[in-house]
LUMLUMDREN-2810 file (N, C-alpha, C; in Angstrom, 1 decimal):
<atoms>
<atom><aa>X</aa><ch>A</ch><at>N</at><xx>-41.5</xx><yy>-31.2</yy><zz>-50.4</zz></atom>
<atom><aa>X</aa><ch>A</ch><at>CA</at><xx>-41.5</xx><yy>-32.0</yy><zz>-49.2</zz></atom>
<atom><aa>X</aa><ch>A</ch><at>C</at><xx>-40.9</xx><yy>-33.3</yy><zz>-49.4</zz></atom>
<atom><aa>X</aa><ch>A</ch><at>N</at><xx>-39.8</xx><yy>-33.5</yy><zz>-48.3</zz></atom>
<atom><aa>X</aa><ch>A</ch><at>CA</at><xx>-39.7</xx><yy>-35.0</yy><zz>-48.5</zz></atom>
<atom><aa>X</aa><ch>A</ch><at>C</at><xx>-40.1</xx><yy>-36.1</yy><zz>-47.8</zz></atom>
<atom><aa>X</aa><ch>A</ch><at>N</at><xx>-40.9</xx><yy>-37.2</yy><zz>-48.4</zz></atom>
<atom><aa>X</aa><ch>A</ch><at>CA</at><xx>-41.0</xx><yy>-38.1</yy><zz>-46.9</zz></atom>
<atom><aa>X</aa><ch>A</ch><at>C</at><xx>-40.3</xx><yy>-39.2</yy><zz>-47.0</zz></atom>
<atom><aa>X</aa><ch>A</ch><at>N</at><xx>-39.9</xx><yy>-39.3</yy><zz>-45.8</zz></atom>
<atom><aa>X</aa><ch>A</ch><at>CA</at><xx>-39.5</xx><yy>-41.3</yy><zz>-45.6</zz></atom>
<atom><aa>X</aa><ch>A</ch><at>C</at><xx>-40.2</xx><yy>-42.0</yy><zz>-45.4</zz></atom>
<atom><aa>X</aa><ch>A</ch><at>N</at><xx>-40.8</xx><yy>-43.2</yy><zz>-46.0</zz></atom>
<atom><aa>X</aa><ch>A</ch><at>CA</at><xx>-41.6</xx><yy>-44.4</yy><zz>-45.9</zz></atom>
<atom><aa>X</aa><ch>A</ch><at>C</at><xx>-40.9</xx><yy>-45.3</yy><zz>-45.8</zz></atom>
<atom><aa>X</aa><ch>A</ch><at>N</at><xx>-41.2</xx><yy>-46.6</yy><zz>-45.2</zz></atom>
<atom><aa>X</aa><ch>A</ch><at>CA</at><xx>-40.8</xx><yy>-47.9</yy><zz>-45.1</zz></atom>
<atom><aa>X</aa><ch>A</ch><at>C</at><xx>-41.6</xx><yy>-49.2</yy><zz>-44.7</zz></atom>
<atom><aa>X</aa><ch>A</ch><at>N</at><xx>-41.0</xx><yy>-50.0</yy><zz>-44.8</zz></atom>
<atom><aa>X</aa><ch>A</ch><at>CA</at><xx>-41.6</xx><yy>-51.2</yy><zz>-43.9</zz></atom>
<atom><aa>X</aa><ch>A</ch><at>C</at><xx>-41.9</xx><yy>-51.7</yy><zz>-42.9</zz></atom>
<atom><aa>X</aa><ch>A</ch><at>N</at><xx>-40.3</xx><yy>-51.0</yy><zz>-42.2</zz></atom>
<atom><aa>X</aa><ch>A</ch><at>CA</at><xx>-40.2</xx><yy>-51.1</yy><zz>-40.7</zz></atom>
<atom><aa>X</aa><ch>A</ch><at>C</at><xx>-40.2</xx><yy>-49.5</yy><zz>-39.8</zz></atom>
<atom><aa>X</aa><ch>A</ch><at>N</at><xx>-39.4</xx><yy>-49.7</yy><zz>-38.9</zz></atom>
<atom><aa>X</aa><ch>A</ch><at>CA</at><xx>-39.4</xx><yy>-48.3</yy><zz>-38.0</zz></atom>
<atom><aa>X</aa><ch>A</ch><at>C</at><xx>-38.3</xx><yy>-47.8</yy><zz>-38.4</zz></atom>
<atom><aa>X</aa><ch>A</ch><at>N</at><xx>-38.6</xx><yy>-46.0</yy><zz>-39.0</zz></atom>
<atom><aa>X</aa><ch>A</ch><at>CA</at><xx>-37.2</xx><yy>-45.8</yy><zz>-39.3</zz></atom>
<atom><aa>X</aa><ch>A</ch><at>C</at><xx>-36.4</xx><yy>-44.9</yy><zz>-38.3</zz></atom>
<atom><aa>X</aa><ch>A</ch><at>N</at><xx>-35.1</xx><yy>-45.2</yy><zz>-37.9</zz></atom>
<atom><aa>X</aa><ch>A</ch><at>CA</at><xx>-34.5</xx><yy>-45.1</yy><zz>-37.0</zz></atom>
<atom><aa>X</aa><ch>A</ch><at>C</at><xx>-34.0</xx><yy>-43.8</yy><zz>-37.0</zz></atom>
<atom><aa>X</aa><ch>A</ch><at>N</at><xx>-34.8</xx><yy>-42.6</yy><zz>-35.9</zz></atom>
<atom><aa>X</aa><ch>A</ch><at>CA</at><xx>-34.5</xx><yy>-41.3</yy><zz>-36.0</zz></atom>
<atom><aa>X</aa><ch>A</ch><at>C</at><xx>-33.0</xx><yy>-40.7</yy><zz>-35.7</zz></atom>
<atom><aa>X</aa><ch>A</ch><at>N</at><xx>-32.3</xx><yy>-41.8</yy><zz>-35.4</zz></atom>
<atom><aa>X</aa><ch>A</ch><at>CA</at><xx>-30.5</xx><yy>-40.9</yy><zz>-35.2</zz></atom>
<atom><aa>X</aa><ch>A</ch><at>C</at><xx>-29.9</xx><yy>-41.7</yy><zz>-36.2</zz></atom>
<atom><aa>X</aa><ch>A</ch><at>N</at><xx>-30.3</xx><yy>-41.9</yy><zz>-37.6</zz></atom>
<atom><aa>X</aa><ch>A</ch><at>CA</at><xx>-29.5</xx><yy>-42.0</yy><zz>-38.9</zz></atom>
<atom><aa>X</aa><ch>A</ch><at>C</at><xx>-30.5</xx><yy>-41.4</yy><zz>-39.4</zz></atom>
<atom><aa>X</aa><ch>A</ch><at>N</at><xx>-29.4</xx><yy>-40.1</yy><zz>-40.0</zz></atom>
<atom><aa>X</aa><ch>A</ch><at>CA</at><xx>-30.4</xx><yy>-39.1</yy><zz>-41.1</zz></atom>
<atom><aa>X</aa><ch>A</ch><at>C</at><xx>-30.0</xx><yy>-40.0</yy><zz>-42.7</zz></atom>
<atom><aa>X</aa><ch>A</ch><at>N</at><xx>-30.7</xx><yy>-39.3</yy><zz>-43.2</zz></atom>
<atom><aa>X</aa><ch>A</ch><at>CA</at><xx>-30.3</xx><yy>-40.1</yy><zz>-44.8</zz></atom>
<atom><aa>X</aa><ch>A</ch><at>C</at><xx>-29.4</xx><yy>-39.1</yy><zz>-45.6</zz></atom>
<atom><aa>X</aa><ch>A</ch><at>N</at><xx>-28.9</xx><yy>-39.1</yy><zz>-46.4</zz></atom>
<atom><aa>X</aa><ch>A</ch><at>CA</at><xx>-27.6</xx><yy>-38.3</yy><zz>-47.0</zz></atom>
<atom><aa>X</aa><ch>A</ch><at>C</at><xx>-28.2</xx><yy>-38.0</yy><zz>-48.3</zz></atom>
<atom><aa>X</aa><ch>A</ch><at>N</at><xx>-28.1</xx><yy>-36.5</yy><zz>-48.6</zz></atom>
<atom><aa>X</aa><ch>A</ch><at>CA</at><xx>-28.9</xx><yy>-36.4</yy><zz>-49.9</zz></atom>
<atom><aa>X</aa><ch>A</ch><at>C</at><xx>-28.1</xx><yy>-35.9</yy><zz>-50.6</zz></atom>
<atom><aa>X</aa><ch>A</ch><at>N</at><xx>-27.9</xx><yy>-36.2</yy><zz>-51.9</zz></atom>
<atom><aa>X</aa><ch>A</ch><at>CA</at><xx>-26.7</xx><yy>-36.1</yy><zz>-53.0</zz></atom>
<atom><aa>X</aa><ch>A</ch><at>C</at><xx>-27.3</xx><yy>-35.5</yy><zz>-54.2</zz></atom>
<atom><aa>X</aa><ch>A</ch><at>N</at><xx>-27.1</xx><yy>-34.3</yy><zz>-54.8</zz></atom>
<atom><aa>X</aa><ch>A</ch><at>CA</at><xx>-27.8</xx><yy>-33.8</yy><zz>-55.6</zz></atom>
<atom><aa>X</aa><ch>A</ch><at>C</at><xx>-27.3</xx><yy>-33.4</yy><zz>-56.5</zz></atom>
<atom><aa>X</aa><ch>A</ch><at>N</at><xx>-27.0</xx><yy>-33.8</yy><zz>-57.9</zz></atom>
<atom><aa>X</aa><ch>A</ch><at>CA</at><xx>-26.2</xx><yy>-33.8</yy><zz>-59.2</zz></atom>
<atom><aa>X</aa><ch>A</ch><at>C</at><xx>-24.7</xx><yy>-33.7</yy><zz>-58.5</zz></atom>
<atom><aa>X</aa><ch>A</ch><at>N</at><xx>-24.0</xx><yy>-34.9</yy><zz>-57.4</zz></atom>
<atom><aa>X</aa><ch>A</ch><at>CA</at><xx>-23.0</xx><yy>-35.7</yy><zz>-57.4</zz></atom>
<atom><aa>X</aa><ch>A</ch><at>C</at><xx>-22.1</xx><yy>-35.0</yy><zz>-56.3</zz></atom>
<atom><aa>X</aa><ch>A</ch><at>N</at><xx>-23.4</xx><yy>-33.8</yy><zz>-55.7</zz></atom>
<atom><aa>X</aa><ch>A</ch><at>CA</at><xx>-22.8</xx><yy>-33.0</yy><zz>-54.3</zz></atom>
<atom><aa>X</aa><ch>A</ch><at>C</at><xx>-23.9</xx><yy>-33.3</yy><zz>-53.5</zz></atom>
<atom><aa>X</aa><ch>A</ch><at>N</at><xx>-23.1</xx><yy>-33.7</yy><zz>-52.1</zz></atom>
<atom><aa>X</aa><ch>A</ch><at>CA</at><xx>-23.7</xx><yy>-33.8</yy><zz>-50.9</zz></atom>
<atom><aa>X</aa><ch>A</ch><at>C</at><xx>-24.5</xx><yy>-32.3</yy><zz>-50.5</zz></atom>
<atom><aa>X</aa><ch>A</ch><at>N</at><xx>-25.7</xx><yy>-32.3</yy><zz>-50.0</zz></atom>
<atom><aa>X</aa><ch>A</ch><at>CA</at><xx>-27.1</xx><yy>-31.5</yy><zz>-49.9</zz></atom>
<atom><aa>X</aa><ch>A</ch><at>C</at><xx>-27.3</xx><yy>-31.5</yy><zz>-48.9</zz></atom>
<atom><aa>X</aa><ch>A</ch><at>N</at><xx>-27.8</xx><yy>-30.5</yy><zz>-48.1</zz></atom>
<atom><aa>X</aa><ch>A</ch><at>CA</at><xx>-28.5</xx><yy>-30.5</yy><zz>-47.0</zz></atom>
<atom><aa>X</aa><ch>A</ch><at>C</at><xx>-29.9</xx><yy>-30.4</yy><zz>-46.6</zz></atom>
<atom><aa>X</aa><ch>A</ch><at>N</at><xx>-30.5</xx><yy>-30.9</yy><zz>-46.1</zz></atom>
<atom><aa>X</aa><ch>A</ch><at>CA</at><xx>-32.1</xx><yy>-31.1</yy><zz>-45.9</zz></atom>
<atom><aa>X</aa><ch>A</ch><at>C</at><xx>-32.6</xx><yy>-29.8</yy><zz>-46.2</zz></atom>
<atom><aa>X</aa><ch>A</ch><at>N</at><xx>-32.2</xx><yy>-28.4</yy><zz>-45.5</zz></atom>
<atom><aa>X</aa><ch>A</ch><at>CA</at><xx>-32.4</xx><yy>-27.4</yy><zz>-46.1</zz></atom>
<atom><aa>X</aa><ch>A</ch><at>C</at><xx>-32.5</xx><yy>-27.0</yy><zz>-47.7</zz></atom>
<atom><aa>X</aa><ch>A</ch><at>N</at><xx>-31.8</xx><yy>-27.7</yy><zz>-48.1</zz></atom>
<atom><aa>X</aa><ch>A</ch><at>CA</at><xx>-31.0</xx><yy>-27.1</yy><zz>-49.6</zz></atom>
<atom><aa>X</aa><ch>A</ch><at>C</at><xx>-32.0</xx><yy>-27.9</yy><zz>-50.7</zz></atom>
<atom><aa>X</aa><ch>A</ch><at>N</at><xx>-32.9</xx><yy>-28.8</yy><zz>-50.1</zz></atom>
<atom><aa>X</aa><ch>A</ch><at>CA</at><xx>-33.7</xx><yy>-29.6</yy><zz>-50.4</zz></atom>
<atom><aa>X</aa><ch>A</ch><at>C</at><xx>-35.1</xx><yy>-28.6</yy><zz>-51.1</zz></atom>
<atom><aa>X</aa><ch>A</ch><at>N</at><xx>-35.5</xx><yy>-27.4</yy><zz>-50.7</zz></atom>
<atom><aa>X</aa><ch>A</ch><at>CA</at><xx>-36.6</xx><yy>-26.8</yy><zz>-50.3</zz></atom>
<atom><aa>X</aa><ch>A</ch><at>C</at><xx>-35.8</xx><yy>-25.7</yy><zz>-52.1</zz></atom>
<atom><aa>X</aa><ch>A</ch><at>N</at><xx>-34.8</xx><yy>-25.6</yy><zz>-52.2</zz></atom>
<atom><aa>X</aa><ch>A</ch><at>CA</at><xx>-34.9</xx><yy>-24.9</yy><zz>-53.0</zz></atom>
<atom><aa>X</aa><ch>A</ch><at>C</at><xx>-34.7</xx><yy>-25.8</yy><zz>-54.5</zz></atom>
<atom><aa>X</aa><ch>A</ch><at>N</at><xx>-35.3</xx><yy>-26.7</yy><zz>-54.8</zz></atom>
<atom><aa>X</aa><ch>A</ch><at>CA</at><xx>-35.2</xx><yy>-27.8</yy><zz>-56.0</zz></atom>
<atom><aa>X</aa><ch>A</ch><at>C</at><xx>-36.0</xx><yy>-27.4</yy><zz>-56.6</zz></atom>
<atom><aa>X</aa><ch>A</ch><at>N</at><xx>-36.5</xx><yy>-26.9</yy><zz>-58.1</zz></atom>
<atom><aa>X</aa><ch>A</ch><at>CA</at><xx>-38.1</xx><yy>-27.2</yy><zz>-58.7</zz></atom>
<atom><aa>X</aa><ch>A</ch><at>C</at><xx>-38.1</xx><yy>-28.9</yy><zz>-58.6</zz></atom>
<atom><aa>X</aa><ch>A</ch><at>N</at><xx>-39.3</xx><yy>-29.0</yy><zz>-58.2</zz></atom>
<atom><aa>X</aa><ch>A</ch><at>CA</at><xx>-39.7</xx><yy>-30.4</yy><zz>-58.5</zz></atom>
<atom><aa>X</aa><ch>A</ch><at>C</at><xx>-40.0</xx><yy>-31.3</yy><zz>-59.8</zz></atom>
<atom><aa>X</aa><ch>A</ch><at>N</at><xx>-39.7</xx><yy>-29.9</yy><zz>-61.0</zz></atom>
<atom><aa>X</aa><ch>A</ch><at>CA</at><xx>-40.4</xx><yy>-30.2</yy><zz>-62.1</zz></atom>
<atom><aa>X</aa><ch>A</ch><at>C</at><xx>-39.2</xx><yy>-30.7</yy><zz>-63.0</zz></atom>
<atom><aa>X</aa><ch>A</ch><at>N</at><xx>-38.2</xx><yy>-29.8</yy><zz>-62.0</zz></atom>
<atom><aa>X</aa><ch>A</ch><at>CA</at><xx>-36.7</xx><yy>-30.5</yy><zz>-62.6</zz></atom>
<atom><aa>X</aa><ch>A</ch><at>C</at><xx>-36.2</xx><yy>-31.5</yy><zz>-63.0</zz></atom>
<atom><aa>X</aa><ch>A</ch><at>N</at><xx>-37.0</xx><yy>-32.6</yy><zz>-61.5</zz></atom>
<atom><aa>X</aa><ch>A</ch><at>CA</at><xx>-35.9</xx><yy>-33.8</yy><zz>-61.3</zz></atom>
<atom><aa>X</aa><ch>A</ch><at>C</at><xx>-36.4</xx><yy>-34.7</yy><zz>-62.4</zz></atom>
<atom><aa>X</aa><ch>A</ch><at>N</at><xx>-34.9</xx><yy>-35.4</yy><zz>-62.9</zz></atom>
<atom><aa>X</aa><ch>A</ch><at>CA</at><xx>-35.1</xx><yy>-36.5</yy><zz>-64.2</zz></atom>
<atom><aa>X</aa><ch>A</ch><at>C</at><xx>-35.2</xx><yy>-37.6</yy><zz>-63.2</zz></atom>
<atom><aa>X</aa><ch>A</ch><at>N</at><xx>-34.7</xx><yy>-38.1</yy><zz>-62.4</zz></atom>
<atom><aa>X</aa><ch>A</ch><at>CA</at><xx>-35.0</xx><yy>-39.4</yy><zz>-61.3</zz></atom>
<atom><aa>X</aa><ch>A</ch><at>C</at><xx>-34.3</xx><yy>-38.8</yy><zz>-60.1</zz></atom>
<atom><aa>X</aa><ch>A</ch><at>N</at><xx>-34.7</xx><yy>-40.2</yy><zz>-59.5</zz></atom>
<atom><aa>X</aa><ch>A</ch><at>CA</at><xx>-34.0</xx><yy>-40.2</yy><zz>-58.1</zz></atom>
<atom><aa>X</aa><ch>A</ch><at>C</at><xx>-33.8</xx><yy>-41.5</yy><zz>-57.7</zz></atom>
<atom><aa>X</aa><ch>A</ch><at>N</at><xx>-32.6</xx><yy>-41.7</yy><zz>-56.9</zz></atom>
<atom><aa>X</aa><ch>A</ch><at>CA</at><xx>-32.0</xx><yy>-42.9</yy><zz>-56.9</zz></atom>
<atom><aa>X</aa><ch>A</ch><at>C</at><xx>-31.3</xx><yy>-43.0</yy><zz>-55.0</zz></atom>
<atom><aa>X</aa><ch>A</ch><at>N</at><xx>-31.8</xx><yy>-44.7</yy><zz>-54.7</zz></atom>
<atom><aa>X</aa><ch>A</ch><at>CA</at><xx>-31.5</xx><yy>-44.8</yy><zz>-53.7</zz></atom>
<atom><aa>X</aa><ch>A</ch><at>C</at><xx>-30.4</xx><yy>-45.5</yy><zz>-53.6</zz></atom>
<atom><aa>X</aa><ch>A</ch><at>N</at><xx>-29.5</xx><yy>-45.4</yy><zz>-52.9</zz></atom>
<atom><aa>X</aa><ch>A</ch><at>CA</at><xx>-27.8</xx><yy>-45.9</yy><zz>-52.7</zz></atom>
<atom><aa>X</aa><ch>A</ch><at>C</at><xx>-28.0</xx><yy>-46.5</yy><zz>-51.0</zz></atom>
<atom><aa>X</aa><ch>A</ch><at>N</at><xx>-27.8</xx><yy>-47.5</yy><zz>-50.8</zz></atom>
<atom><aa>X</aa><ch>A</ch><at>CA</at><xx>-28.1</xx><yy>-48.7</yy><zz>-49.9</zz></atom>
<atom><aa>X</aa><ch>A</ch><at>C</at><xx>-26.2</xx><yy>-49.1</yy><zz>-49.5</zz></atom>
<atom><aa>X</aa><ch>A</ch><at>N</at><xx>-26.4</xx><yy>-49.5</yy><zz>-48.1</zz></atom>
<atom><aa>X</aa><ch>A</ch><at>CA</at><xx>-25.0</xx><yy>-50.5</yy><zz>-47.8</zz></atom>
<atom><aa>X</aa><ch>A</ch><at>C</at><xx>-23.5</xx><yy>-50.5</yy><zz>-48.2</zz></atom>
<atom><aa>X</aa><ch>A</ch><at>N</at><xx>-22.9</xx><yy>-50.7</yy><zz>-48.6</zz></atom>
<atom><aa>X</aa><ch>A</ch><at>CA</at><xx>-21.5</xx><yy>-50.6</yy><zz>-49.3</zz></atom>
<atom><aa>X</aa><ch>A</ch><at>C</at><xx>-21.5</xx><yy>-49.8</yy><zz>-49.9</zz></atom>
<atom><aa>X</aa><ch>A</ch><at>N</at><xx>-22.1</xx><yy>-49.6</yy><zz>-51.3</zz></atom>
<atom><aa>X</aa><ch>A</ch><at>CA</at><xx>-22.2</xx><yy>-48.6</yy><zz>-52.5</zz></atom>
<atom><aa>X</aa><ch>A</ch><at>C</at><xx>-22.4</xx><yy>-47.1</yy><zz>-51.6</zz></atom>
<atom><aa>X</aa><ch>A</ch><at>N</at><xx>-23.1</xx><yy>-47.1</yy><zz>-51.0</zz></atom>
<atom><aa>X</aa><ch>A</ch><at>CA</at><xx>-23.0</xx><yy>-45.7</yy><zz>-50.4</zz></atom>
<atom><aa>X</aa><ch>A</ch><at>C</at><xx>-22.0</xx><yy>-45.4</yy><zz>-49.4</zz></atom>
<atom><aa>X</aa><ch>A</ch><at>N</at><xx>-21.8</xx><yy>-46.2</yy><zz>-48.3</zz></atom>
<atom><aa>X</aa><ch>A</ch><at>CA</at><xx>-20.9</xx><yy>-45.6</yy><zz>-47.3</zz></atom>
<atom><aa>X</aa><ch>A</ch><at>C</at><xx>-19.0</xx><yy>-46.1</yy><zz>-48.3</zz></atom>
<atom><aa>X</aa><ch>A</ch><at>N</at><xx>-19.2</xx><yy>-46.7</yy><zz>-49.0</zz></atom>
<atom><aa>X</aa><ch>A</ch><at>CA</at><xx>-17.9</xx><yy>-46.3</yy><zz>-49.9</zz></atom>
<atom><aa>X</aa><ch>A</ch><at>C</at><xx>-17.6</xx><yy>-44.9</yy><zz>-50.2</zz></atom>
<atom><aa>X</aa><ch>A</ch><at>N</at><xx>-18.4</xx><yy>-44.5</yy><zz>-50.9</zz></atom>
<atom><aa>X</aa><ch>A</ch><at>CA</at><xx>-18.0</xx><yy>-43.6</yy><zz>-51.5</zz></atom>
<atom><aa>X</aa><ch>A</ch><at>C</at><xx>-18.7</xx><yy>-41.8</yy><zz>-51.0</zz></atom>
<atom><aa>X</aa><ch>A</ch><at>N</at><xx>-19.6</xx><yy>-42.2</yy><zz>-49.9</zz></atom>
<atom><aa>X</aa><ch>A</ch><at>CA</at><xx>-19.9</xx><yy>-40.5</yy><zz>-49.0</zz></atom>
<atom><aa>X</aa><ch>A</ch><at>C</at><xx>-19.4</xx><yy>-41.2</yy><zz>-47.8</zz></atom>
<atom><aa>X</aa><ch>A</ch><at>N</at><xx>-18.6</xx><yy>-41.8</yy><zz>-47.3</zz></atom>
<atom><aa>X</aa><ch>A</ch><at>CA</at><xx>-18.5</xx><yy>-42.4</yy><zz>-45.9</zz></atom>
<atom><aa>X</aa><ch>A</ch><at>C</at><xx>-18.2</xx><yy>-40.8</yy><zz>-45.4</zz></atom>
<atom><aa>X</aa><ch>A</ch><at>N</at><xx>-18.7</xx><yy>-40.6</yy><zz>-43.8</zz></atom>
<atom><aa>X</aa><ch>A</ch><at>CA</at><xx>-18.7</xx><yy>-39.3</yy><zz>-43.5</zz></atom>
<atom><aa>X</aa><ch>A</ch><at>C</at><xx>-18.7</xx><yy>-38.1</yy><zz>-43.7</zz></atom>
<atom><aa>X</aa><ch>A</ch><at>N</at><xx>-20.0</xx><yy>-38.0</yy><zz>-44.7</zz></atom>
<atom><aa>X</aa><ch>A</ch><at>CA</at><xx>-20.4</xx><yy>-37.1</yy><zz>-45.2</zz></atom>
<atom><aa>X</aa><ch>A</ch><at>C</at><xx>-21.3</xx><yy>-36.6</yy><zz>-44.8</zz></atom>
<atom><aa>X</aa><ch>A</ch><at>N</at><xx>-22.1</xx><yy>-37.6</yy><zz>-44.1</zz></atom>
<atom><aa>X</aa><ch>A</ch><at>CA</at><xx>-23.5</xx><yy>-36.9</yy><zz>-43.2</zz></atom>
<atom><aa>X</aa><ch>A</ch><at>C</at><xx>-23.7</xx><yy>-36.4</yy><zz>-41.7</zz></atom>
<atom><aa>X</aa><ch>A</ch><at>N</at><xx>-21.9</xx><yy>-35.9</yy><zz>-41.3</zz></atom>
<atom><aa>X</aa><ch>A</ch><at>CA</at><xx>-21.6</xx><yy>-35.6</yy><zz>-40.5</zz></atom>
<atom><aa>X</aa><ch>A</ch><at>C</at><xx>-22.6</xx><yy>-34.3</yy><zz>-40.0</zz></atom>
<atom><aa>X</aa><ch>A</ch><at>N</at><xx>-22.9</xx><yy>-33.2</yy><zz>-41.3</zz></atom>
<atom><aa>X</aa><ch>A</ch><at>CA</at><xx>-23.6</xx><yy>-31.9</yy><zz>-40.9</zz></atom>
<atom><aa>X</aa><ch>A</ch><at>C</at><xx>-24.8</xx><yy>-31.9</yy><zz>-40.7</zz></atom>
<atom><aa>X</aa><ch>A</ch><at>N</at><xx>-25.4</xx><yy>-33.0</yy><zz>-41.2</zz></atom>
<atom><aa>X</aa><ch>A</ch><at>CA</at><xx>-26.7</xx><yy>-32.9</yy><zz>-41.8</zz></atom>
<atom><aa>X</aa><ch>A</ch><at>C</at><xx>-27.3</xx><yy>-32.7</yy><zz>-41.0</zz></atom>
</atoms>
């Protein structure tokens, strides 16, 4: 399961882009991960992200 938490209100017409060993994921595709797998997870914020997936969360 994934949740989003925050500080503020998070804005339901931006989905967040999930990138999984350096391929873009779908929320779906999410459900088939072991959990026991993951070595980390890392959040990619402002520039650094929309550089380099700009329009990639077209499907999601």
């Amino acid at each position: 399961e994934v949740r989003l938490r925050g500080n503020g209100t998070v804005d339901p017409t931006k989905k967040p882009l999930y990138v999984v060993d350096g391929e873009v994921a779908r929320f779906q595709d999410l459900n088939h991960i072991n959990p026991e797998k993951i070595m980390s997870v890392n959040i990619i914020k402002g520039a650094a992200a929309a550089g380099k997936y700009v329009g990639e969360n077209e499907g999601n």
